[in-house]
C-alpha positions in Angstrom: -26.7 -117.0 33.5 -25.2 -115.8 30.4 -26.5 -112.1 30.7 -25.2 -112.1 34.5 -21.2 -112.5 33.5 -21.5 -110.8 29.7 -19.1 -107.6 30.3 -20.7 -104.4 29.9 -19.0 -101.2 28.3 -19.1 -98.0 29.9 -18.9 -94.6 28.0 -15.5 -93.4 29.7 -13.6 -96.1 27.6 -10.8 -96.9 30.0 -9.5 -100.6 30.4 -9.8 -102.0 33.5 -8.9 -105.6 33.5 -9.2 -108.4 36.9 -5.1 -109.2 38.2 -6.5 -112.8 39.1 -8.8 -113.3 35.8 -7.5 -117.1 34.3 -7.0 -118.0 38.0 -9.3 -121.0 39.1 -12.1 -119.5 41.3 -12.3 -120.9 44.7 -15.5 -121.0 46.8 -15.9 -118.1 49.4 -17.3 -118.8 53.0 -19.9 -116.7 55.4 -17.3 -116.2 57.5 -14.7 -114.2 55.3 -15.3 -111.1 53.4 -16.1 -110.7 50.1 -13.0 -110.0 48.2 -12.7 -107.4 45.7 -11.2 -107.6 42.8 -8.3 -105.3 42.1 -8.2 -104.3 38.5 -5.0 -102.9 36.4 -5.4 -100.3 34.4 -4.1 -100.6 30.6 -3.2 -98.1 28.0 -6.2 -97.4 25.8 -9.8 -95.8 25.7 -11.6 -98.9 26.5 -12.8 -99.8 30.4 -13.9 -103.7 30.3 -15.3 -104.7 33.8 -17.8 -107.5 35.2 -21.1 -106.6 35.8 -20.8 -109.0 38.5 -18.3 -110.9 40.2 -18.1 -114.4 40.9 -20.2 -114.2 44.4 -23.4 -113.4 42.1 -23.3 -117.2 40.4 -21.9 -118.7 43.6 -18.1 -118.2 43.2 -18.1 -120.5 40.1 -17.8 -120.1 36.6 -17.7 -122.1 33.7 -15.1 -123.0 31.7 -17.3 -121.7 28.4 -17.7 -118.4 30.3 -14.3 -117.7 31.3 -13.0 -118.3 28.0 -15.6 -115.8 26.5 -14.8 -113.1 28.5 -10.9 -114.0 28.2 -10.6 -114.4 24.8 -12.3 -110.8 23.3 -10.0 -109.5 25.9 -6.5 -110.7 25.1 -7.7 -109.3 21.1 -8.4 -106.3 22.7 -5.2 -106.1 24.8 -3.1 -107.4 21.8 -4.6 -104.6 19.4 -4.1 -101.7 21.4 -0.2 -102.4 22.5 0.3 -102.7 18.8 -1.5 -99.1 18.2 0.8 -97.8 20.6 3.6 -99.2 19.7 2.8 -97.1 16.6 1.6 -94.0 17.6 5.4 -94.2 19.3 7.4 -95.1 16.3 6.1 -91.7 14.5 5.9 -89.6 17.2 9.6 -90.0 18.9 11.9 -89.6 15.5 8.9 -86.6 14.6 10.1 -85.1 17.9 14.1 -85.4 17.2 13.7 -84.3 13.4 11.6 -81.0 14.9 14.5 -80.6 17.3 12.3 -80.5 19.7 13.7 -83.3 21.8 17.2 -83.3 24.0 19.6 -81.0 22.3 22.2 -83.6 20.2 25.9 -83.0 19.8 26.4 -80.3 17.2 23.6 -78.5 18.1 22.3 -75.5 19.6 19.2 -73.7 20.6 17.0 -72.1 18.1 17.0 -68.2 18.0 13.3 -67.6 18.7 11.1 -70.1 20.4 11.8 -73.5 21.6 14.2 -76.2 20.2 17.1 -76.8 19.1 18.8 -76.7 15.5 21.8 -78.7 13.8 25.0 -76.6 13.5 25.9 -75.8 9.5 27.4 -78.5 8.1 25.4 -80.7 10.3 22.1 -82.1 9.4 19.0 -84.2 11.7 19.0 -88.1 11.8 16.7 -89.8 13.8 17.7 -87.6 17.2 21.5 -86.8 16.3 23.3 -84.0 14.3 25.2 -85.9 11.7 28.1 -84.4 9.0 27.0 -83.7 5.9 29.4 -84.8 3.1 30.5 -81.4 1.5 32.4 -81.9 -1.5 35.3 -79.8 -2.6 34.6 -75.9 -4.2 31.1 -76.4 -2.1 29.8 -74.5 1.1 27.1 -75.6 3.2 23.5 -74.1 2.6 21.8 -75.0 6.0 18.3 -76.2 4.5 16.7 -79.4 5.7 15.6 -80.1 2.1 18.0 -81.0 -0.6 21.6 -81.9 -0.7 22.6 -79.6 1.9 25.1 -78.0 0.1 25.7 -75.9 -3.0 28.3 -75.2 -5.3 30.7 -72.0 -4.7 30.7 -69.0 -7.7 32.1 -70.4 -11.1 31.2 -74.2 -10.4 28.3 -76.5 -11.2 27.3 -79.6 -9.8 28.4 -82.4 -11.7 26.6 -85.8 -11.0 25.1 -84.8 -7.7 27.8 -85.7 -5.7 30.6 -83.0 -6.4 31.8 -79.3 -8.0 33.3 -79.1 -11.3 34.9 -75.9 -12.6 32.9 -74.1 -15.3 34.6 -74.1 -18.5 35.0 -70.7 -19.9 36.7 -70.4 -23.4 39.3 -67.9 -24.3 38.4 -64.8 -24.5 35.5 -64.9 -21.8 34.9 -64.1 -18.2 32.5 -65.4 -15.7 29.2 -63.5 -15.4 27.9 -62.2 -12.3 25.6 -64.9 -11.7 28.1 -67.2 -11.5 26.7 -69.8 -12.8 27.6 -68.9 -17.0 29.6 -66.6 -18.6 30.3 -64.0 -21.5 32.8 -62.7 -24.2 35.4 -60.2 -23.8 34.3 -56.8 -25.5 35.2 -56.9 -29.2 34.6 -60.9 -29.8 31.0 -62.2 -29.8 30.0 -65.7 -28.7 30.1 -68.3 -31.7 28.5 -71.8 -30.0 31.1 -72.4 -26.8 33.9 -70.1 -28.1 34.4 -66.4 -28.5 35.3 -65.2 -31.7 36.6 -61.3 -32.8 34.2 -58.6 -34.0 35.1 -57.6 -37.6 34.1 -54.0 -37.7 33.3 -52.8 -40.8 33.8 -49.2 -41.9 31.6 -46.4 -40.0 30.4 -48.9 -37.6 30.8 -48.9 -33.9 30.9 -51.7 -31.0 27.9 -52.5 -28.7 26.9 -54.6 -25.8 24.2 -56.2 -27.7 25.8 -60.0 -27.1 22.8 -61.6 -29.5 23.2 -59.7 -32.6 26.3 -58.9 -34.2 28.2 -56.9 -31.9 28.3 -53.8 -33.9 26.3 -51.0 -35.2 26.7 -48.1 -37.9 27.5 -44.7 -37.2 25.0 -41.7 -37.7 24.7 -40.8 -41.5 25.1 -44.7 -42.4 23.1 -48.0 -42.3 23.8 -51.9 -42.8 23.4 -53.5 -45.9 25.1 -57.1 -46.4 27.4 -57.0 -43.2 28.8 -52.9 -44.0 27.9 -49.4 -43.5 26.5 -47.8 -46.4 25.6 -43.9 -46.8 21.5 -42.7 -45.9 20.7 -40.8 -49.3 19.0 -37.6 -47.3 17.4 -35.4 -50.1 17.5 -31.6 -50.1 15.5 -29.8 -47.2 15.6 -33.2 -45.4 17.2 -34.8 -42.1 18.5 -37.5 -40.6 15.4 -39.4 -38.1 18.2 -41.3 -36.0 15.3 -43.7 -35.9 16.4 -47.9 -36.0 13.3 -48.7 -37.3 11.5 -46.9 -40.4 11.9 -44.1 -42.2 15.9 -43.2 -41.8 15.3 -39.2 -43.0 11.9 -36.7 -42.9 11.5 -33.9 -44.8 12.4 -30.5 -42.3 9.5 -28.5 -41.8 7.9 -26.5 -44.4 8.5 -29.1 -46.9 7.0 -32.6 -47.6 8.0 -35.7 -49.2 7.3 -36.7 -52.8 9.0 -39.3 -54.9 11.8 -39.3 -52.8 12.3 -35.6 -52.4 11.2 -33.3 -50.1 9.2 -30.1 -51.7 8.0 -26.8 -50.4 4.8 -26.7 -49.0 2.4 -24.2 -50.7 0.7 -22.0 -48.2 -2.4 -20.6 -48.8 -3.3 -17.2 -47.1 -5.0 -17.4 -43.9 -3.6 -20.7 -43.5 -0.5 -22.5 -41.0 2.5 -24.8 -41.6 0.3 -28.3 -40.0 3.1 -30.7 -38.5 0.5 -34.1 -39.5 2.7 -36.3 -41.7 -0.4 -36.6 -43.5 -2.5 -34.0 -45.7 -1.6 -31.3 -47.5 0.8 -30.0 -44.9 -1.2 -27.1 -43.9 -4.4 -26.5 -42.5 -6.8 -23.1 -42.1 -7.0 -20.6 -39.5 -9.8 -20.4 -37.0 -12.5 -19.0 -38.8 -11.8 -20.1 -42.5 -12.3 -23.8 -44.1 -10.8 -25.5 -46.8 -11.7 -25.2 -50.2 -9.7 -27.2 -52.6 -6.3 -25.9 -52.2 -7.3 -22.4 -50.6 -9.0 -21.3 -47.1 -12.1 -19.8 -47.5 -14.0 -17.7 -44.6 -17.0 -19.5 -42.7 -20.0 -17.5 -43.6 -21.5 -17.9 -39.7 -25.3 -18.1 -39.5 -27.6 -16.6 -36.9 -27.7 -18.6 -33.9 -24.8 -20.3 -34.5 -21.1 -21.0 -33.7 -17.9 -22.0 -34.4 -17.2 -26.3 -33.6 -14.1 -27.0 -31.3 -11.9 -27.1 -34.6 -12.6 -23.8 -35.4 -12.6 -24.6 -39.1 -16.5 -25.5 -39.5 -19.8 -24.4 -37.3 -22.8 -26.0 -35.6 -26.5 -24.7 -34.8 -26.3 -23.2 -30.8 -28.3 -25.1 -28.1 -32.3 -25.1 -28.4 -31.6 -24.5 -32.3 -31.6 -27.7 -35.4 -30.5 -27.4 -39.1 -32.8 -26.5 -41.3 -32.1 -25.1 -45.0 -28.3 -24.0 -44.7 -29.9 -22.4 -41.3 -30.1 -23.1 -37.8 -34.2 -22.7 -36.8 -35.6 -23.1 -33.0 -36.4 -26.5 -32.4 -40.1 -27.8 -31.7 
């Protein structure tokens, strides 16, 4: 008896559910037809029917067995209008926020594909296009994210909810940015004013805004806020360099205790532009000993290195004595 009315579940999961079920059940003659059932169909994945109507236990069910098929069922039916009811409170405002939805006031169709966007100025709620609150000195940016509006050139955004000038002392104009700005040429920023460049002697303006505005002229350097004279010896220059050595001795000569002295060239040697060494070096051929070049005596089977001022023992060939000997 209980196996014949237990409800069976079926692998296509649509519900199907009896308009008459709760209904008293009523004895059916010979004479008249068996009736069918008609069944409703409900909004879900799950299809509940009885394996066999009432004719199969005589038209008459129990109380115990009708409230054991009803009750599972009104669960059921209960559970899945609440899913749905959802499923359709994020899917509708999803649809109106894409602009996917009817087209709201202050709207209008999207340039490439399907939709519809808000108008600048305007921004989505729920389905509709509403006003955005620009404040004064702003202008409307047209993102989805954010405020939805920004500040115009030479104002900042003061407490989220308006534009405030940007104070600029005397003295100063507004940078290109437009969002800080910068002393006038000839005064140099001192915390939030601009102050005036005292130039000493010899010394020339820059655009260096971190330093102190000014710079010495060639010939000079600074020293405690002026322009002082580069001491350049005899036989020396100027190195225009702003880092280092401010003169170099010209070529020919070399530096020593602060002077710069003639080199001493040896014969068969050439004026050698290394700031290091003697200032000279050999010619191709001779080597250096001491403070003179001296020839290479060459020995047989060998030849002059890539320097050209010392030799090595030719290919097949090893050192040996002074000489270069054939290898084993």
């Amino acid at each position: 008896m209980t196996d014949s009315t237990r409800p069976t579940v079926p692998q296509d999961f649509s519900i199907q559910v009896a308009e008459n079920e709760g209904m008293p059940s009523r004895p059916n003659s010979k004479a008249s037809p068996t009736p069918v059932a008609r069944t409703r169909r409900l909004t879900g994945t799950l299809t509940l029917e009885l394996s066999k109507a009432p004719e199969a236990t005589g038209g008459i069910w129990s109380a115990k067995e009708q409230a054991a098929m009803r009750h599972p069922l009104a669960r059921l039916i209960a559970r899945t209008a609440a899913i749905a009811g959802v499923i359709a409170s994020l899917a509708f405002p999803v649809l109106a926020q894409d602009g996917t939805g009817p087209m709201s006031e202050n709207a209008q169709p999207r340039s490439y594909g399907s939709g519809w966007v808000c108008d600048l100025g305007y921004r989505v709620e729920a389905a509709d296009c509403l006003a955005i609150d620009i404040p004064e000195n702003a202008y409307a940016t047209g993102r989805s994210y954010g405020s939805g509006w920004a500040c115009r050139r030479g104002y900042e955004e003061a407490g989220g909810t308006s534009c405030a000038a940007i104070p600029m002392p005397e003295n100063a104009f507004l940078r290109s940015s437009g969002y800080d700005w910068q002393c006038d040429r000839g005064y140099r920023q001192d915390r939030e004013t601009c102050v005036p460049i005292v130039l000493p002697d010899y010394a020339y303006l820059t655009d260096d805004t971190l330093g102190s505005g000014w710079t010495c002229e060639r010939g000079f350097t600074a020293s405690s806020g002026a322009c002082v004279p580069i001491a350049v010896p005899e036989n020396g220059y100027l190195t225009n360099a702003d880092y280092g050595d401010q003169w170099a001795c010209e070529r020919g000569f070399f530096e020593i205790d602060g002077r710069c002295d003639a080199v001493a060239l040896p014969a068969n040697a050439f004026l050698d532009p290394a700031s290091y060494g003697p200032g000279w070096r050999c010619q191709r051929g001779f080597e250096t000993v001491d403070t003179a070049c001296v020839a290479i005596d060459l020995p047989a089977n060998a030849h002059l290195d890539r320097s050209g001022n010392a030799w090595r023992c030719d290919r097949g060939f090893q050192l040996a004595d002074g000489e270069c000997v054939l290898g084993r």
